[in-house]
NUDREN-541359 format. One record per residue (C-alpha): residue in one letter; x, y, z. Coordinates in pm, 1 decimal. Each point is the difference from the previous one (the first is absolute). Layout:
N
SITE  code         u         v         w
SITE     A         X         Y         Z
...
REM end
This chain:
73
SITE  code         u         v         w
SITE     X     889.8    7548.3   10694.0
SITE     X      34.4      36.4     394.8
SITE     X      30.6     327.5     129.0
SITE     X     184.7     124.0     310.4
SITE     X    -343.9     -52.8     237.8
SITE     X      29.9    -378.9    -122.6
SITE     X     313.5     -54.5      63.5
SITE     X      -1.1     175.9     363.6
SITE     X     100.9    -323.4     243.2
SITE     X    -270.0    -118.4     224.5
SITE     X      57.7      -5.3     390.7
SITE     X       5.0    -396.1     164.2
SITE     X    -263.3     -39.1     254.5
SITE     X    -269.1     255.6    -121.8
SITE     X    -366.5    -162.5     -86.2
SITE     X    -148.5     115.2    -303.2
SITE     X    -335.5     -76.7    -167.7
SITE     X     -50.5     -96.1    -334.9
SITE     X    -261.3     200.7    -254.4
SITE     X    -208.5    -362.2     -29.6
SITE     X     -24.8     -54.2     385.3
SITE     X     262.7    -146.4     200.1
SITE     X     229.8      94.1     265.2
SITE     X     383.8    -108.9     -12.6
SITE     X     326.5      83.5     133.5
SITE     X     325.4      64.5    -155.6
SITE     X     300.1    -265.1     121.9
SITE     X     264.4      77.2    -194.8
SITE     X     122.2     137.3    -389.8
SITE     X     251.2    -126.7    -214.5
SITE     X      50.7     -57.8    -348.0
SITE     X    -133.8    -252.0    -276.1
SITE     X     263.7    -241.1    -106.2
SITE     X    -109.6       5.8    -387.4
SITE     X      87.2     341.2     -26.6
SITE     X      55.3     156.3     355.5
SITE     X    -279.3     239.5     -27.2
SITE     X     -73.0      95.3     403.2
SITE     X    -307.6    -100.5     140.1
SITE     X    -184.7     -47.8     347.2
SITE     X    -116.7    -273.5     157.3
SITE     X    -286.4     -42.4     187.7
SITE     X    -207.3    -205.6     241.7
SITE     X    -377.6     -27.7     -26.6
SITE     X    -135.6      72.1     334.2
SITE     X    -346.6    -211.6     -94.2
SITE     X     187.3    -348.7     -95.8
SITE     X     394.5      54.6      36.0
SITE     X      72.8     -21.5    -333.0
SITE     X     380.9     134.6    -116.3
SITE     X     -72.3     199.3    -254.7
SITE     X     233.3     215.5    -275.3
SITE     X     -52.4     302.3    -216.0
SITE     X     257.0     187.5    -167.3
SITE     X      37.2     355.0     183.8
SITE     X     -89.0     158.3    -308.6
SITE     X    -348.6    -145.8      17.8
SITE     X     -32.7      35.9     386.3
SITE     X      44.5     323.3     -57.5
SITE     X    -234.5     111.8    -258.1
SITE     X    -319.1      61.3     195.8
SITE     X    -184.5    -373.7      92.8
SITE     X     135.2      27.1     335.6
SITE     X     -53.4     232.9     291.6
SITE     X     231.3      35.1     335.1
SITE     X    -267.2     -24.6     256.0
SITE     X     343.7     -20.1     256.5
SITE     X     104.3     363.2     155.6
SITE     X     361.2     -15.8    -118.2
SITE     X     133.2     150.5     290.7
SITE     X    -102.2    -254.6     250.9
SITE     X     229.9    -206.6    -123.9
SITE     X     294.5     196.6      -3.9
REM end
């Protein structure tokens, strides 16, 4: 069951790096059509991949901002 931390929207623009290895950076959220559950999307910054996680999962700890929020404010 999500809690309020995964469910906290992510800011567009930040670069975050995933608990496996892997930078990426965050393009836009929105919702899944099946069921509208929000989620984030993302660009790999290794091979430009699109990819998309529900915020939920984003959210729970397998990614880290490396971005200082502020700077892009």
């Amino acid at each position: 069951m999500p809690t309020e931390a995964t469910e906290q929207p992510v800011q567009w623009g930040l670069r975050w790096r995933h608990r496996k290895g892997g930078t990426y950076r965050v393009i836009a959220t929105g919702r899944i059509e099946a069921d509208l559950t929000p989620c984030v999307i993302y660009v790999s910054e290794q091979d430009g991949y699109v990819w998309v996680r529900p915020s939920a999962e984003f959210n729970d700890g397998r990614f880290t901002c490396i971005d200082d929020e502020t700077a892009h404010e």
